[in-house]
C-alpha positions as CSV (number, residue, x, y, z in Angstrom):
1,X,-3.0,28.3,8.0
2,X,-0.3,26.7,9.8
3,X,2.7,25.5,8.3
4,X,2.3,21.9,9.9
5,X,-0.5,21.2,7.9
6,X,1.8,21.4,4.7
7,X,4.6,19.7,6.3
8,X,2.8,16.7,7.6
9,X,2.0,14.9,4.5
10,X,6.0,15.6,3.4
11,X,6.9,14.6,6.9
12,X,5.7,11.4,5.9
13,X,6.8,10.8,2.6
14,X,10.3,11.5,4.3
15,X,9.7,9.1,7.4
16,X,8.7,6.2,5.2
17,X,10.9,6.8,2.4
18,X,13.6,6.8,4.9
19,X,12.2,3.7,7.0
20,X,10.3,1.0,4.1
21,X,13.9,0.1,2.5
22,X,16.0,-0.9,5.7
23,X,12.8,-2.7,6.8
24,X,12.4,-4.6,3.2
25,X,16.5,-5.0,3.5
26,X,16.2,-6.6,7.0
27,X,13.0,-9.1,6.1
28,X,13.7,-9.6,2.2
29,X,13.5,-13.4,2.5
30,X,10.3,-13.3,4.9
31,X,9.1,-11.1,2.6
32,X,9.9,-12.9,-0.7
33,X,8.7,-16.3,0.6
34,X,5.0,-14.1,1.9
35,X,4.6,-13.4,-1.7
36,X,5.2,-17.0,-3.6
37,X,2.7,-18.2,-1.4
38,X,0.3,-14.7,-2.2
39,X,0.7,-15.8,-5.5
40,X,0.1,-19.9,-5.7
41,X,-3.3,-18.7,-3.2
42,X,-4.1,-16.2,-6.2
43,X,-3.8,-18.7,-8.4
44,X,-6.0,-20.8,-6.4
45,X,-8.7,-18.3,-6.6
46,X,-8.7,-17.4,-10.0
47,X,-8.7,-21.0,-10.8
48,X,-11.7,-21.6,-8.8
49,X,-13.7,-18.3,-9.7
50,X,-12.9,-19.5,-13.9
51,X,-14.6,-23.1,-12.8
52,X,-17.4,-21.0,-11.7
53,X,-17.5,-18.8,-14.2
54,X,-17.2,-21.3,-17.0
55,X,-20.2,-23.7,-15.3
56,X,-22.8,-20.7,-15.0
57,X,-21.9,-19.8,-18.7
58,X,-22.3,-23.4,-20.0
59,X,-25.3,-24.3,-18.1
60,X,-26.6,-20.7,-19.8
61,X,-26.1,-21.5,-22.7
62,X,-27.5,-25.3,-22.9
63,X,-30.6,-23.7,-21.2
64,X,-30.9,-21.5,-24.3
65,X,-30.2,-24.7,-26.6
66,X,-32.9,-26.3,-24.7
67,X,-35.4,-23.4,-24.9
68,X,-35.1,-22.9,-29.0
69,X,-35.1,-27.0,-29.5
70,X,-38.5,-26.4,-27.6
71,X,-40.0,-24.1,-29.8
């Protein structure tokens, strides 16, 4: 075995400890105003996948309303 096969992955954690902060330091507001935005469109889609949710539970349950009413 080679030593490069052990260094590489610590390489790595070196290069991008080393490179991530100055580039989060540099964009911080692009990257704070990225995230509002992430979030409201999160919000969005849980909001929308609850409607959905909520409907197919409902009509679920008023077909099994229906179904003992019948019998």
């Amino acid at each position: 075995m080679s030593d490069t096969s052990q260094s590489s992955p610590t390489t790595a954690g070196i290069v991008t400890g080393m490179t991530i902060p100055p580039i989060y330091v540099k964009y911080e507001d692009k990257i704070k105003s990225y995230e509002e935005g992430m979030k409201v469109q999160w919000g969005r889609l849980c909001e929308m996948v609850d409607e959905k949710v909520l409907k197919k539970m409902k009509s679920k349950i008023v077909e099994v309303k229906e179904d003992k009413k019948v019998e």
